[in-house]
VEXLOGU-330211 format. One line per field, with one value per residue (C-alpha): residue in three letters; chain; x, y, z. Coordinates in Angstrom, 3 decimals. Each point is the difference from the previous one (the first is absolute). Layout:
REM residues N
residuo	ala,...
cadena	A,...
xx	X,...
yy	Y,...
zz	Z,...
This chain:
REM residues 419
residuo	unk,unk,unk,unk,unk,unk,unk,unk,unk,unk,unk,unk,unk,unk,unk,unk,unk,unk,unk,unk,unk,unk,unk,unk,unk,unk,unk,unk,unk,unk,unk,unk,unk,unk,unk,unk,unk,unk,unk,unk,unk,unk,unk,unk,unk,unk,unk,unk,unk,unk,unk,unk,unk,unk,unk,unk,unk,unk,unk,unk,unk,unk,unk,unk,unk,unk,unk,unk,unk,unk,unk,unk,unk,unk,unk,unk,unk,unk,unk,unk,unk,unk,unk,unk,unk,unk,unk,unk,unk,unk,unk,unk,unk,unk,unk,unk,unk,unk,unk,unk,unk,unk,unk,unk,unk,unk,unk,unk,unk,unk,unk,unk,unk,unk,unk,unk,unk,unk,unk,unk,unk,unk,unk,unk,unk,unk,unk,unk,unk,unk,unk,unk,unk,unk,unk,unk,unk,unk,unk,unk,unk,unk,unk,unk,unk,unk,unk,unk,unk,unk,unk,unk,unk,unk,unk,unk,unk,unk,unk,unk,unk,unk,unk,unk,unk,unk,unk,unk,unk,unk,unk,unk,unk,unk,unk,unk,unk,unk,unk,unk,unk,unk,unk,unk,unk,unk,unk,unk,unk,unk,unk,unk,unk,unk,unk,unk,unk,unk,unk,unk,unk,unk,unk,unk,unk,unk,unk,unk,unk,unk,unk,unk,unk,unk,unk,unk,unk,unk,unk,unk,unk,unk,unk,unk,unk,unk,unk,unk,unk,unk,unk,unk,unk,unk,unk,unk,unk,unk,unk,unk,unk,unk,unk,unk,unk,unk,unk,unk,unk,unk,unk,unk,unk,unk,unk,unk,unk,unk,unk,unk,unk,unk,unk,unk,unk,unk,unk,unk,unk,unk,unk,unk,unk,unk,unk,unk,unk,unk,unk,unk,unk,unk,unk,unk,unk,unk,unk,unk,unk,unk,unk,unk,unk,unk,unk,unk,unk,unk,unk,unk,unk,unk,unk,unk,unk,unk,unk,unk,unk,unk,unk,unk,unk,unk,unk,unk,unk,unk,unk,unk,unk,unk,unk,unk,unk,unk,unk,unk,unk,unk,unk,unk,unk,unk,unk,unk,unk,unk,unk,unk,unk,unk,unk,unk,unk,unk,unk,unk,unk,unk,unk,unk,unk,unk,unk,unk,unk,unk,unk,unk,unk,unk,unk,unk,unk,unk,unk,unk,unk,unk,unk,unk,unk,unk,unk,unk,unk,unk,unk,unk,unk,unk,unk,unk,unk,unk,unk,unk,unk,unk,unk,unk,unk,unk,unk,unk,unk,unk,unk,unk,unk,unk,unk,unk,unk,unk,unk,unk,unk,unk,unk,unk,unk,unk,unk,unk,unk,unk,unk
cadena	A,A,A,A,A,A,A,A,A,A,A,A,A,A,A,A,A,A,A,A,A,A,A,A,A,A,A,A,A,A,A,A,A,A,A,A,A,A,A,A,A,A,A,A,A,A,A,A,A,A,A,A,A,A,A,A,A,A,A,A,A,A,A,A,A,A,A,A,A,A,A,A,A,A,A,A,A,A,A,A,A,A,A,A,A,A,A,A,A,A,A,A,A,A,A,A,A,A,A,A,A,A,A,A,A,A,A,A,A,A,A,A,A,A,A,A,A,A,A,A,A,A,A,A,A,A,A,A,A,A,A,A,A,A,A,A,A,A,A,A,A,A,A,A,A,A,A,A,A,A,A,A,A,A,A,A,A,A,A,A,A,A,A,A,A,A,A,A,A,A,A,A,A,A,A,A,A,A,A,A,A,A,A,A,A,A,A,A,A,A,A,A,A,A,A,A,A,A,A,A,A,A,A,A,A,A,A,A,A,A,A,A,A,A,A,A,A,A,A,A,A,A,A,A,A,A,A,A,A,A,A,A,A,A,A,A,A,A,A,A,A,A,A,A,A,A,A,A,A,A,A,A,A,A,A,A,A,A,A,A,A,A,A,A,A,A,A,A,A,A,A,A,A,A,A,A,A,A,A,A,A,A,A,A,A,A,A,A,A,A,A,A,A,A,A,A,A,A,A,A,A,A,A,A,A,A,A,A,A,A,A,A,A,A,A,A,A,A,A,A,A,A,A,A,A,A,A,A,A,A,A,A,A,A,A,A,A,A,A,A,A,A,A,A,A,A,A,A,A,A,A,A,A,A,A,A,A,A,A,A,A,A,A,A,A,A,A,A,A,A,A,A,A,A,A,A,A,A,A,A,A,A,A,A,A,A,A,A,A,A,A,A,A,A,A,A,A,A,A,A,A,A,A,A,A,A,A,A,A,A,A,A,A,A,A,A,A,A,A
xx	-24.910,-2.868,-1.084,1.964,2.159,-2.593,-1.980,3.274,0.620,-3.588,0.619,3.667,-1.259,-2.366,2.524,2.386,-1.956,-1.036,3.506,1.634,-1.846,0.315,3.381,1.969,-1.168,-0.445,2.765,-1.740,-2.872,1.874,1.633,-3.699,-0.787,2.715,2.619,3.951,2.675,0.397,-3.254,0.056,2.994,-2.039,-3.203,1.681,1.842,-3.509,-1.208,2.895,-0.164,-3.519,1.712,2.154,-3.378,-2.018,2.989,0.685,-3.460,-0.730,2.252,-1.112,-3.296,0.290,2.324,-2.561,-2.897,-2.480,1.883,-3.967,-0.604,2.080,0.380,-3.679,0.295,2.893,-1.378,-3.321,1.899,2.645,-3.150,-1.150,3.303,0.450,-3.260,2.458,1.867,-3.527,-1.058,3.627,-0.300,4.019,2.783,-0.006,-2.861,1.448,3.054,-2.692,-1.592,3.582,0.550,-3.641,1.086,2.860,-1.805,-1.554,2.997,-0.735,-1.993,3.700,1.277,-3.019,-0.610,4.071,-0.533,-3.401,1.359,3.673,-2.536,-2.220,2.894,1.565,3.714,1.166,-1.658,-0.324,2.385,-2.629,-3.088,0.993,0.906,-3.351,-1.974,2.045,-0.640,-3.716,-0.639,1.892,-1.835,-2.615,3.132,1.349,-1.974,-0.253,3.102,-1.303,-3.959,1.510,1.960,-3.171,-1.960,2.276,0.748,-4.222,-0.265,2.872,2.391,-2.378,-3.651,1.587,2.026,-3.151,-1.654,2.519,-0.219,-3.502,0.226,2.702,-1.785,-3.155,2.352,1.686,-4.011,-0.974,3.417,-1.137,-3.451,1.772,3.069,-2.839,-2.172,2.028,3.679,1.087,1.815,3.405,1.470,-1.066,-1.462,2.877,-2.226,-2.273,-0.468,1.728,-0.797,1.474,1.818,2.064,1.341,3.470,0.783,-0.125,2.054,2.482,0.432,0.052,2.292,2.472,-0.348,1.373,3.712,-0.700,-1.995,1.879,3.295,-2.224,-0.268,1.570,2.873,-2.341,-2.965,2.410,1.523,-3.594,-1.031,3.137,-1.077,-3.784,1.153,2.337,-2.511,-2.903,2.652,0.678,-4.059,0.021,2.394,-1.954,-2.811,-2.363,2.186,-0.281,-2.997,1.627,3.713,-1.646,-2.777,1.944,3.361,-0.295,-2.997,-2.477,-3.324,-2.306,-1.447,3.384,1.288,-3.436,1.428,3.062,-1.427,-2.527,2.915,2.202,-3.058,-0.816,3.572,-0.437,-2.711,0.994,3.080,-1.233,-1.165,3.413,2.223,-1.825,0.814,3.606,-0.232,-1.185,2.272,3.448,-0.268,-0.782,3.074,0.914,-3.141,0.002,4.035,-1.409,-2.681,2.276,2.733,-2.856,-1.018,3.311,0.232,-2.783,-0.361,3.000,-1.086,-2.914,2.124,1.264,-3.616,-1.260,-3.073,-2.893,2.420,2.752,-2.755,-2.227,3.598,0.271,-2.945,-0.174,2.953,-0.858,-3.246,1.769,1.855,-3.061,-1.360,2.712,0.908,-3.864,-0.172,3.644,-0.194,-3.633,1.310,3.197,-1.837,-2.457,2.568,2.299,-2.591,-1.677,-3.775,-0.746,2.754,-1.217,-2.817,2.949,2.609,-2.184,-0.801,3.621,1.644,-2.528,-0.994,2.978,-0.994,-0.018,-0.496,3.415,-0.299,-3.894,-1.427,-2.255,-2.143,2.144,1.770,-0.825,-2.437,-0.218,3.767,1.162,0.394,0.637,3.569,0.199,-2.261,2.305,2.840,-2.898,-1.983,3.358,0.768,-3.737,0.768,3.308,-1.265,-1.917,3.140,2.507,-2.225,-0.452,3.565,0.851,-2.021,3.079,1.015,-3.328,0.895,3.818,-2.010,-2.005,3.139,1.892,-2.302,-0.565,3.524,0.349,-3.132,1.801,3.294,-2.135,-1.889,3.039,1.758,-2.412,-3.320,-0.386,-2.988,-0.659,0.852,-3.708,-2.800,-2.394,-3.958
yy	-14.627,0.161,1.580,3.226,-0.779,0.260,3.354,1.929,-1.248,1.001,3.926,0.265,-0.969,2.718,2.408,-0.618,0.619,3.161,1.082,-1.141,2.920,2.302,0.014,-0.169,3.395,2.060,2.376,0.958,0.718,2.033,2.434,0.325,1.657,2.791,-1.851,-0.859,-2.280,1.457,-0.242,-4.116,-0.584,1.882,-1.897,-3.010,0.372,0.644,-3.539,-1.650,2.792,-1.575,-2.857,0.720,0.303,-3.372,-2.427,-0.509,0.004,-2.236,-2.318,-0.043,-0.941,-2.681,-1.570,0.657,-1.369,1.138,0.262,-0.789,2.963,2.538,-1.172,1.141,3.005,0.733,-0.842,1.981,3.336,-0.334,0.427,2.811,1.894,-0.507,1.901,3.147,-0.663,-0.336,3.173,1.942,3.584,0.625,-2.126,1.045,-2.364,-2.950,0.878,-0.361,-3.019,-1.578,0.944,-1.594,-3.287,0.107,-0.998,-3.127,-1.731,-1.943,-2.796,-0.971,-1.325,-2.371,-0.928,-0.982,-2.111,-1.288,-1.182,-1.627,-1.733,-1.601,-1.359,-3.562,0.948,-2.830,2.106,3.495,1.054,-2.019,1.123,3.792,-0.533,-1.270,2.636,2.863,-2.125,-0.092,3.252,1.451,-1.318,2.294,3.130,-1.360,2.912,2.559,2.102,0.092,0.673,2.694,1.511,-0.293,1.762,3.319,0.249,0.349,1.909,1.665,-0.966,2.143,-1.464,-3.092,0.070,0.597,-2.913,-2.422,1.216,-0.607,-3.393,-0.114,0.983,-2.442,-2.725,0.279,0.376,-3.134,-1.576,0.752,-1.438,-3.497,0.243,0.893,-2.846,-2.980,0.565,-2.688,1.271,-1.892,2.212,-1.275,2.683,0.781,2.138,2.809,2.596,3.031,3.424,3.385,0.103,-3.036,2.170,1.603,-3.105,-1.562,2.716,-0.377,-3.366,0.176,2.494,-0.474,-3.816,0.371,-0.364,-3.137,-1.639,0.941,-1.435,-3.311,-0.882,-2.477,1.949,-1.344,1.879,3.340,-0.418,-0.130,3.548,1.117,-0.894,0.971,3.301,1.054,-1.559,2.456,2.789,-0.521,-0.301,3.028,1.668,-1.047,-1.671,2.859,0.875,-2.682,1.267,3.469,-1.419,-1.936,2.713,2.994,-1.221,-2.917,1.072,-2.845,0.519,-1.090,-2.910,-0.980,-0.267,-2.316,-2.139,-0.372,-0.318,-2.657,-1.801,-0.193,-0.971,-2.353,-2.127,0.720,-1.594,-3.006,0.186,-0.437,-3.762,-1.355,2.319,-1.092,-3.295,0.715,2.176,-2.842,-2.731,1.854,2.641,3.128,1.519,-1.176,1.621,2.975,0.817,-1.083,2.397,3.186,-0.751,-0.191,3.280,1.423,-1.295,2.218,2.743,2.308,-0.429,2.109,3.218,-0.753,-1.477,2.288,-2.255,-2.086,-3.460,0.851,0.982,-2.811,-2.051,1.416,-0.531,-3.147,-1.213,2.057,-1.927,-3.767,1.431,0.962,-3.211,-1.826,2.428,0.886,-4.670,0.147,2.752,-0.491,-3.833,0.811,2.999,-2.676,-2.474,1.244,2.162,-1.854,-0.167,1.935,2.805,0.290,2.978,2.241,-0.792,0.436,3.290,1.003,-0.911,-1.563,-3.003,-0.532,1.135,3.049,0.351,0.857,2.932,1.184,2.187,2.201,0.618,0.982,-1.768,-2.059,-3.026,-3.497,-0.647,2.872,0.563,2.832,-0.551,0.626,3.318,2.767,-1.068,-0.435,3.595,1.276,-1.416,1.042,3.657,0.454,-2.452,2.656,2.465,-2.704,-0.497,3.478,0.679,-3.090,-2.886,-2.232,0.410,-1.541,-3.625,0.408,0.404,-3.505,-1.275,0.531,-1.465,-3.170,-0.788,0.457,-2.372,-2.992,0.673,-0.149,-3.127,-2.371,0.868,-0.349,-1.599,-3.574,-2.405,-1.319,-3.479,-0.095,1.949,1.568,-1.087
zz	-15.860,2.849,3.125,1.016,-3.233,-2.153,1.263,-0.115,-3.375,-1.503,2.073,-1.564,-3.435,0.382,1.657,-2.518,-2.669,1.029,1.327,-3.450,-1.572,2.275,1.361,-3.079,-1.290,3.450,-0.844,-2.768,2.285,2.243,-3.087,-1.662,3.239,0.040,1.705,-0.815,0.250,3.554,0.859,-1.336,2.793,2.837,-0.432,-0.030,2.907,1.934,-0.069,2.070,2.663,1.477,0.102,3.153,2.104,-1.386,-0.717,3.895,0.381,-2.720,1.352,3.288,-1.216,-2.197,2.661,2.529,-2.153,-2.120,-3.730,-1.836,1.413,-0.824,-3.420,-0.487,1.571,-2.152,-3.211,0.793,1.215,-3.217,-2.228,1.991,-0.300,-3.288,-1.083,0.839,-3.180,-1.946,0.887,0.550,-1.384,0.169,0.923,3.779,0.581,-2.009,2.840,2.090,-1.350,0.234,3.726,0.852,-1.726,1.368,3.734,-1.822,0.524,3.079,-2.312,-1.244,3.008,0.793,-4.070,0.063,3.412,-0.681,-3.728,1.590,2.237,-2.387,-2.177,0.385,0.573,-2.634,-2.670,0.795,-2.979,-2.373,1.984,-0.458,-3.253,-1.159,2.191,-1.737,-3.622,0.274,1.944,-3.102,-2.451,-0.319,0.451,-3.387,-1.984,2.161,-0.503,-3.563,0.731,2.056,-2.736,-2.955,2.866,0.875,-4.030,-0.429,3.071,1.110,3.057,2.106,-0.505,-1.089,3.389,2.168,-1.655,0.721,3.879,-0.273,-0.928,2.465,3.393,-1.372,0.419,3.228,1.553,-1.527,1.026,3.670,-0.089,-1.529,2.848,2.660,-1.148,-1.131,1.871,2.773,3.202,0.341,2.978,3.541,2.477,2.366,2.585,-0.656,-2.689,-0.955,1.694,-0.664,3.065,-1.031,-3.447,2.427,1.172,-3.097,-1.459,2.224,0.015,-3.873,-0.595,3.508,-1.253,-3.548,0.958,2.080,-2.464,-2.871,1.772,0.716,-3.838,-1.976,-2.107,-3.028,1.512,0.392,-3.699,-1.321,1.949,-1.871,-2.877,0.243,1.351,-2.893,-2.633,1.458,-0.198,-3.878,-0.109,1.837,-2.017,-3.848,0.754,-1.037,-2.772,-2.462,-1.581,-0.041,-1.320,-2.498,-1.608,0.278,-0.649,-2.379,-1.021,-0.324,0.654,2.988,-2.046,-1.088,3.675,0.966,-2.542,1.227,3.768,-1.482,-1.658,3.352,2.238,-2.165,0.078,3.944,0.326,-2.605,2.160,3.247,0.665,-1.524,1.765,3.258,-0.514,-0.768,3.243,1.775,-1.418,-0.166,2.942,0.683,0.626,-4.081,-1.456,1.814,-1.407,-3.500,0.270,0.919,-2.491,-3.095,1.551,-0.087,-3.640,-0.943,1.866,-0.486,-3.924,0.699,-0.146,-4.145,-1.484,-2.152,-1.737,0.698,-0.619,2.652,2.787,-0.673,0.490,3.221,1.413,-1.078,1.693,3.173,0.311,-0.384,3.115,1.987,-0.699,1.538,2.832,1.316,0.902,1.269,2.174,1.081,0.835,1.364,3.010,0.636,0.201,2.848,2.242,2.710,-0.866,3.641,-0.962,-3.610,0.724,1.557,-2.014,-3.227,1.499,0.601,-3.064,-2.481,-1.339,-2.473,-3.317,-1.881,-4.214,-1.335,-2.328,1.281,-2.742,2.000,3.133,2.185,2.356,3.118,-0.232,1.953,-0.517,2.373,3.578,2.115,0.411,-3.926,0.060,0.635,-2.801,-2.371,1.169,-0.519,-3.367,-1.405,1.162,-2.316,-2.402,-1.750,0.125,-1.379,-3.295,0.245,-0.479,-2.621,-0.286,-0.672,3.518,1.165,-1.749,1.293,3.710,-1.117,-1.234,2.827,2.366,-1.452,-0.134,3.708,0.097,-1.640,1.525,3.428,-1.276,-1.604,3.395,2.663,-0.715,0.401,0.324,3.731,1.069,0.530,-1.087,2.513,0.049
């Protein structure tokens, strides 16, 4: 735990933190403002779109050189933009907040290279795994800080205080990136003008059949799987919060408990489960992680107290903490270290939370290949709880099962790992 390792573990603990609070509640956020279940899906689905302008050039970039770089500039500009939802008089502008943010997506492509890069191959599953535990430490009570503060102030000052906090962060994150990151991509000619973004467009987009045909059948399995798990995220992501308080009827302090609870075993979780990724394969762990999520998840529709959620969750979270190492490992595994910035880009870095409770989708596991399944998904998201909420966990349900059948098929560990 030093150098680049270390400074991106200090940010995410702070990130984390922050976004623990936050995220978990936005839909909340979005109805104390006037808007609906519709409206939930169709701000949601605004994020991902800015993604199919910065991905390519994203991962262009950190290919190119200069990842330090646009890490900062990412963190700074995601504080900026999220002093929209601080001061958002209607849901329109938290739409508009969400599009903005959306664009701060070219940091993920150089933070997924820049992190593959500083990681011994022999122990990537462990390293990740005890980034993730200690980042999450300080995320353990924030789901249920969160909830105290929106029962004492209501979801809408309550919500605009947790942004605040929020965009504080993500500046401070981009003076420490700025100041103490190390460059691990080697200048490959020149800088980056405006001129360069068609080419770069075309060579991303015209160049997604090629390189997607070039992967290992373990690298294609794993876009499967990221894409339908972002779907199902897609799908009920934002409507946890809303299943669970209107529905079964706990309260917003009751569901910080039960977040507390799972991140809590995740984060317990983590270190041993990257050793077991490490020792027996990632191929193993990542099966073992989808089938414990299909244990759980389908559940979700016939809970009806505080017990059988906090069940749930709590089995959801032992399968994060296995799948986020054996994912994360297995990407950085097969993808040659000089291909890693594009194909990161194209079709993530392999990981994505099973069962997301809120925020949205999109994040530093997706790539642009994935955006228009998941902008699609967010849109009629909102209708399909709309019309019954039990058809939004047979959606989830659904999708994971194609996940494992994809993984016990197709993925398997490489005869040798990548540096």
């Amino acid at each position: 735990m030093k150098g680049n390792i270390l400074v991106l573990t200090v940010t995410q603990t702070l990130g984390m933190f922050c976004r623990s609070m936050a995220f978990p509640y936005a839909s909340l956020f979005i109805l104390a403002l006037g808007g609906e279940s519709a409206q939930i899906g169709f701000i949601n689905s605004l994020r991902p779109l800015a993604g199919l302008i910065m991905f390519p050039i994203a991962g262009h970039l950190a290919d190119v050189g200069g990842r330090v770089k646009l890490i900062a500039s990412a963190s700074f500009l995601s504080g900026a933009s999220y002093l929209m939802y601080v001061f958002a008089p209607s849901w329109k502008w938290v739409a508009l907040g969400s599009l903005v943010q959306g664009f701060m997506v070219f940091q993920f492509p150089p933070f997924s290279a820049l992190l593959a890069d500083s990681l011994d191959p022999e122990n990537r599953g462990l390293g990740i795994a005890s980034m993730n535990t200690i980042s999450s430490f300080l995320s353990l009570f924030s789901p249920y800080i969160a909830g105290v503060a929106l029962s004492v102030y209501g979801n809408e000052f309550g919500m605009r205080m947790l942004y605040g906090a929020l965009a504080a962060v993500y500046m401070v994150s981009s003076l420490i990136h700025l100041r103490f990151l190390k460059e691990t991509a080697e200048s490959h000619g020149g800088g980056f003008s405006l001129s360069e973004i068609p080419s770069i467009f075309r060579e991303a987009y015209s160049g997604v059949p090629g390189l997607i045909s070039n992967l290992p059948v373990t690298v294609k399995a794993l876009a499967v799987i990221m894409t339908f798990s972002f779907m199902s995220n897609a799908v009920g992501g934002s409507f946890w919060v809303v299943y669970v308080t209107e529905e079964i009827n706990l309260s917003s302090v009751e569901w910080g408990t039960i977040l507390l609870v799972e991140t809590a075993l995740r984060t317990f979780l983590y270190v041993p489960a990257g050793a077991i990724v490490d020792r027996y394969g990632r191929a193993r762990s990542l099966s073992a992680s989808l089938f414990l999520a299909l244990a759980a998840l389908p559940f979700t529709m016939f809970a009806d107290g505080f017990i059988e959620v906090l069940v749930i969750r709590a089995v959801i979270g032992a399968s994060n903490a296995i799948m986020i190492p054996a994912s994360m490992a297995l990407m950085a595994d097969t993808v040659p270290r000089d291909m890693r910035g594009r194909t990161m880009a194209a079709i993530g870095r392999g990981t994505v939370f099973l069962g997301a409770t809120g925020g949205g989708t999109g994040g530093p596991g997706m790539g642009y290949v994935l955006i228009i399944p998941v902008v699609l998904t967010s849109i009629i998201g909102g209708y399909i709880y709309a019309s019954n909420p039990i058809y939004t966990w047979t959606f989830i349900t659904i999708s994971v099962l194609i996940s494992l059948t994809a993984s016990l098929i197709y993925i398997r560990d490489p005869e040798e790992a990548q540096t």
